[in-house]
C-alpha positions as CSV (number, residue, x, y, z in Angstrom):
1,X,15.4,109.1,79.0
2,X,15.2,105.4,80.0
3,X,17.4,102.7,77.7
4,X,16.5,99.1,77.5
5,X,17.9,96.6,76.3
6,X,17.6,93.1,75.9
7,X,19.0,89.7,76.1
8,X,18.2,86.2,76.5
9,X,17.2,85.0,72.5
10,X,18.3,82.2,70.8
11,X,16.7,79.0,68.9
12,X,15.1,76.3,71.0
13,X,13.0,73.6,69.9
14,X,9.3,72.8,70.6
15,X,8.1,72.5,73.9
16,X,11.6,74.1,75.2
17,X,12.3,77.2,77.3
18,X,14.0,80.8,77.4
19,X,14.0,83.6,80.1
20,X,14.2,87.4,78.3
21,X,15.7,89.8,80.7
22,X,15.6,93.5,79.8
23,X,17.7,95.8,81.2
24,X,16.6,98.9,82.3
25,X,18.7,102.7,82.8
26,X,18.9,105.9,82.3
27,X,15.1,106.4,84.7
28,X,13.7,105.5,87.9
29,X,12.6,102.0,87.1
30,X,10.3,101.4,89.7
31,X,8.1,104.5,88.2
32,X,7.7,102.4,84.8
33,X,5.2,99.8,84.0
34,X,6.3,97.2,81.7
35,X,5.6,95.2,78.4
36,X,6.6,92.6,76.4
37,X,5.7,92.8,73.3
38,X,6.7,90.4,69.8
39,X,6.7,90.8,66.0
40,X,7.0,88.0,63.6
41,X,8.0,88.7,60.1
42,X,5.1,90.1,57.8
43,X,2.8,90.6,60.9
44,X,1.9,93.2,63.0
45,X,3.6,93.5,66.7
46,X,1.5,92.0,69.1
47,X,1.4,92.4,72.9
48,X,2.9,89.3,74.9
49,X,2.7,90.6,78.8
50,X,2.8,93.8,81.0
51,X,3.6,94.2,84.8
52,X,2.9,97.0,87.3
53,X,5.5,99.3,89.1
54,X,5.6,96.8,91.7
55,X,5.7,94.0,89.9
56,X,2.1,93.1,92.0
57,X,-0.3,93.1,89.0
58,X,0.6,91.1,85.3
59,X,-1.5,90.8,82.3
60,X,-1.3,88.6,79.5
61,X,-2.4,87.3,75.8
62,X,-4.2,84.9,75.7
63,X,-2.2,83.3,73.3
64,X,0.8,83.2,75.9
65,X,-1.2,82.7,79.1
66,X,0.1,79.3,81.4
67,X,3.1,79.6,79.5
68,X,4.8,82.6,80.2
69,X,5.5,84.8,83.1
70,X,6.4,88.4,83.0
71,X,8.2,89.0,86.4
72,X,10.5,92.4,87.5
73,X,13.3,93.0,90.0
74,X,12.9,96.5,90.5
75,X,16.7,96.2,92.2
76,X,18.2,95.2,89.4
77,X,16.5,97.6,87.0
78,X,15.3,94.3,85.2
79,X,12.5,92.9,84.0
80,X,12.3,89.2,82.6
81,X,9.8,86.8,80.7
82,X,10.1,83.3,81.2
83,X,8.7,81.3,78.5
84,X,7.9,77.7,78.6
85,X,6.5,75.3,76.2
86,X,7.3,77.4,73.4
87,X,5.4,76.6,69.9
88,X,6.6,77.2,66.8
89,X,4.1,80.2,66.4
90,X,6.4,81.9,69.3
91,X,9.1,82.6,66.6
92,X,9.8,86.6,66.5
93,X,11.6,89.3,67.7
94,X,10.8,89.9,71.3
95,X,10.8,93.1,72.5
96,X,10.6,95.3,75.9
97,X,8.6,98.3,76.5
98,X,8.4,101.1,79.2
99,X,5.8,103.7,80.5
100,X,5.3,105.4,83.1
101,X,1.9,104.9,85.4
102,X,0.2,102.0,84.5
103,X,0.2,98.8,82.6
104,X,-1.2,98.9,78.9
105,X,-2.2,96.6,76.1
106,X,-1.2,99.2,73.1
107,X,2.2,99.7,71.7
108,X,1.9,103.2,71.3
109,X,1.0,103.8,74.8
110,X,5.0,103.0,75.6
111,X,7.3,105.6,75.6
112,X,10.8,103.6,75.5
113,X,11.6,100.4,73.5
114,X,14.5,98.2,73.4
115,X,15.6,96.7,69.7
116,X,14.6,93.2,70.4
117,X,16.0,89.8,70.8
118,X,15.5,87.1,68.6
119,X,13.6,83.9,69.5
120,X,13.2,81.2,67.1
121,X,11.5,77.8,68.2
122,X,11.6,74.7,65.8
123,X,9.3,72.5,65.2
């Protein structure tokens, strides 16, 4: 059973930055590939970014790519997501995501979830 939990949320303005971390125990972390994934109130979650085992392969949205990089330190049982040049439209609860094998787009495809941080950017 793997926990995860995160950290790292808070209210920025436009065009600012925030690194999520998300800690990882409980499971061999290096067996898990790794999402980020965000829901803003009255709208579906929605996948942000997901990383390999290693950490050697990332995907992204579209709507987040140049702007945010998913990154893991597989040491520290951590993975983080620095975000940069954050919009207003960035505002939601941020949340990480585990599964074992590979990387995937789909929210149920992840077996363990953290309960989110809050990220609120101001226009």
């Amino acid at each position: 059973q793997v926990q995860l939990v995160e950290s790292g949320g808070g209210l920025v303005q436009a065009g600012g930055s925030l690194r999520l971390s998300c800690a990882a125990s409980g499971g061999t972390f290096s067996t898990y590939a790794m999402g980020w994934f965000r829901q803003a109130p009255g709208k579906e979650r929605e996948f942000v970014a997901a990383i390999s085992r290693s950490g050697g392969s990332t995907y992204y949205a579209d709507s987040v790519k140049g702007r945010f990089t998913i990154s893991r330190d597989n040491a520290k049982n951590t993975v983080y997501l620095q975000m940069n040049s954050l919009k207003p439209e960035d505002t939601a609860v941020y949340s990480c995501a585990a599964k074992k094998s590979l990387m995937a787009y789909y929210p149920n495809e992840y077996a363990y979830w953290g309960q989110g941080t809050q990220v609120s950017v101001s226009a």
